[in-house]
N, C-alpha and C positions, 0 to 999 in steps of 0.2 A: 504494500500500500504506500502512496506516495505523501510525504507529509506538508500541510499546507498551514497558514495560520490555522485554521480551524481547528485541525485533530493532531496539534503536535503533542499536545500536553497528553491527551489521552493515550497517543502511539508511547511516548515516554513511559504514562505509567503502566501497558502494557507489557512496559520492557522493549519495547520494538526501537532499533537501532536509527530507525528512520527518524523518529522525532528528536533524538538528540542532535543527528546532521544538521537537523534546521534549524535549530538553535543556533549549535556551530554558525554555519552559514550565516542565518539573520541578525543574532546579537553578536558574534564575536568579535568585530569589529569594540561596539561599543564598552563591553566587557574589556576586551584588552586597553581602550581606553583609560578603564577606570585603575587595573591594575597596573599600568605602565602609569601613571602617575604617584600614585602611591608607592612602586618599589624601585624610583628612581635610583635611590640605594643598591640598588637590586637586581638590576640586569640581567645579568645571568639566569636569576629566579621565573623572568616572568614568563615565559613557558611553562614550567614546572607549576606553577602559582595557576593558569589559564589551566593547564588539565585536571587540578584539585575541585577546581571548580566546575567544571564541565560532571566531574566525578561528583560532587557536592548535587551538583541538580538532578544527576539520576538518580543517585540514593535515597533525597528528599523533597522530592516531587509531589509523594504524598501528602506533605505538610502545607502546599501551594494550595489558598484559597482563593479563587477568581474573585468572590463578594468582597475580601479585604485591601483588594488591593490589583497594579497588575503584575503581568507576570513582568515585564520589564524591572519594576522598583523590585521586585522580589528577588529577583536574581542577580540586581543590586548590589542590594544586600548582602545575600551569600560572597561577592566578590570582595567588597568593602569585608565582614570578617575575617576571608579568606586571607587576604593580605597583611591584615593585623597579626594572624598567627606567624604567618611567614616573616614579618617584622619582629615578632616578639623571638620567635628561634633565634633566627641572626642577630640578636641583641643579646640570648645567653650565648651562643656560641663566640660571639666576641668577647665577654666577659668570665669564659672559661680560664682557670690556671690551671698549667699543669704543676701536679705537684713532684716530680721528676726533674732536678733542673738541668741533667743532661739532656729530655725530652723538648724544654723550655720552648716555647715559640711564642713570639706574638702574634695578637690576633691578624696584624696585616700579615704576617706568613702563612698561617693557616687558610684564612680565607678573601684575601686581597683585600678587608677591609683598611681604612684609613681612620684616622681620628675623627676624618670630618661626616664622612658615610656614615659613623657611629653615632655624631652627632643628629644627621639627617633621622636616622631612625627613632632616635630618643624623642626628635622634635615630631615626627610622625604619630606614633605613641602618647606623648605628651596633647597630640590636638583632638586624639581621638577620646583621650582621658577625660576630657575639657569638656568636649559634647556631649557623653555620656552622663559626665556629672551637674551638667545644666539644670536640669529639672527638680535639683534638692535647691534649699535654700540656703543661703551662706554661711550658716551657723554649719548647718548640717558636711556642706563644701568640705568645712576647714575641715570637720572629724571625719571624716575620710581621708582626706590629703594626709593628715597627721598619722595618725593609723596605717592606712595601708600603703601609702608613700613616703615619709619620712620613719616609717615602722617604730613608732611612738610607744610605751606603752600605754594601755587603757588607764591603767591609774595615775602615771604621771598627767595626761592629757584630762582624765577627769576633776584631779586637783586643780590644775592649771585656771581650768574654765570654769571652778566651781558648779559641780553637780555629781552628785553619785555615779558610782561604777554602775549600778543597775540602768541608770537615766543614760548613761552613754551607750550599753549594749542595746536599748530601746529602740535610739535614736537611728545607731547603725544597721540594726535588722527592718527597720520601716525603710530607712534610704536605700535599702541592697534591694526593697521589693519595688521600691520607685524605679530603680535604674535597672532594672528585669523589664519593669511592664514598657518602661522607655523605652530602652532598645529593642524589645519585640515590634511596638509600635514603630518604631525605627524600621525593621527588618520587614518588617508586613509592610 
């Protein structure tokens, strides 16, 4: 069967090989767009990065609901994550030591990064952190930042701002469920 806008999604979740071609074909353009922007770092990656994702939509296809949204933003989405993982790897892989120090390399040996590529990624990272955590309020902002960014303790940071250890795990289990339902709402 030949796939058209009309029956790709369905051929996909059929498993039929056909609907994924037409994806290829009609989004891949715009897809590599979004990924070659984001793994400017990355070059190398962004093949490797385009068939995670091509792999990402056949897997989870079933999750795609046409009433929430379209397939275009959807598979967005998936690209926009996709890339974040592959930034967050190359961001521990640059910050691996070895503990060998005949084995010793740095990270630009290992994998041609530079200072400034590491920088790129952090700043990548850093913007997607940003938008993510838009939707709390600045109180709430900081106790994340502090926490799970500057790995704070709960109790020094609850001393700090005055409020109990309890009022601060509160604070941070309502803001983890805000920034779920955000980036769903993101993703959908």
């Amino acid at each position: 069967m030949k796939a058209n806008e009309k029956n790709f999604i369905a051929l996909i979740r059929q498993r039929n090989e056909a609907g994924i071609l037409y994806v290829i074909d009609t989004y891949g353009g715009y897809l590599r767009a979004i990924v070659r922007q984001r793994l400017s770092a990355l070059p190398d990656k962004i093949d490797e990065c385009m068939n995670d994702i091509f792999l990402g939509i056949w897997k989870n296809i079933d999750s795609y609901d046409e009433n929430k949204g379209s397939f275009q933003n959807w598979i967005a989405g998936i690209a926009r994550l996709e890339t974040i993982d592959y930034l967050r790897r190359a961001s521990r892989e640059c910050q691996t030591i070895s503990l060998n120090p005949d084995l010793e390399q740095s990270c630009d040996g290992i994998t041609g990064f530079d200072a400034q590529m590491h920088a790129l990624i952090e700043k990548e990272l850093s913007e997607e952190t940003t938008k993510l955590l838009s939707c709390l309020s600045a109180k709430d902002r900081e106790l994340f930042y502090r926490i799970y960014g500057n790995e704070e303790s709960p109790e020094q940071v609850s001393t700090e701002l005055g409020m109990t250890k309890d009022n601060l795990y509160v604070r941070l289990f309502r803001g983890k469920k805000k920034v779920r339902a955000y980036a769903a709402k993101r993703k959908g």
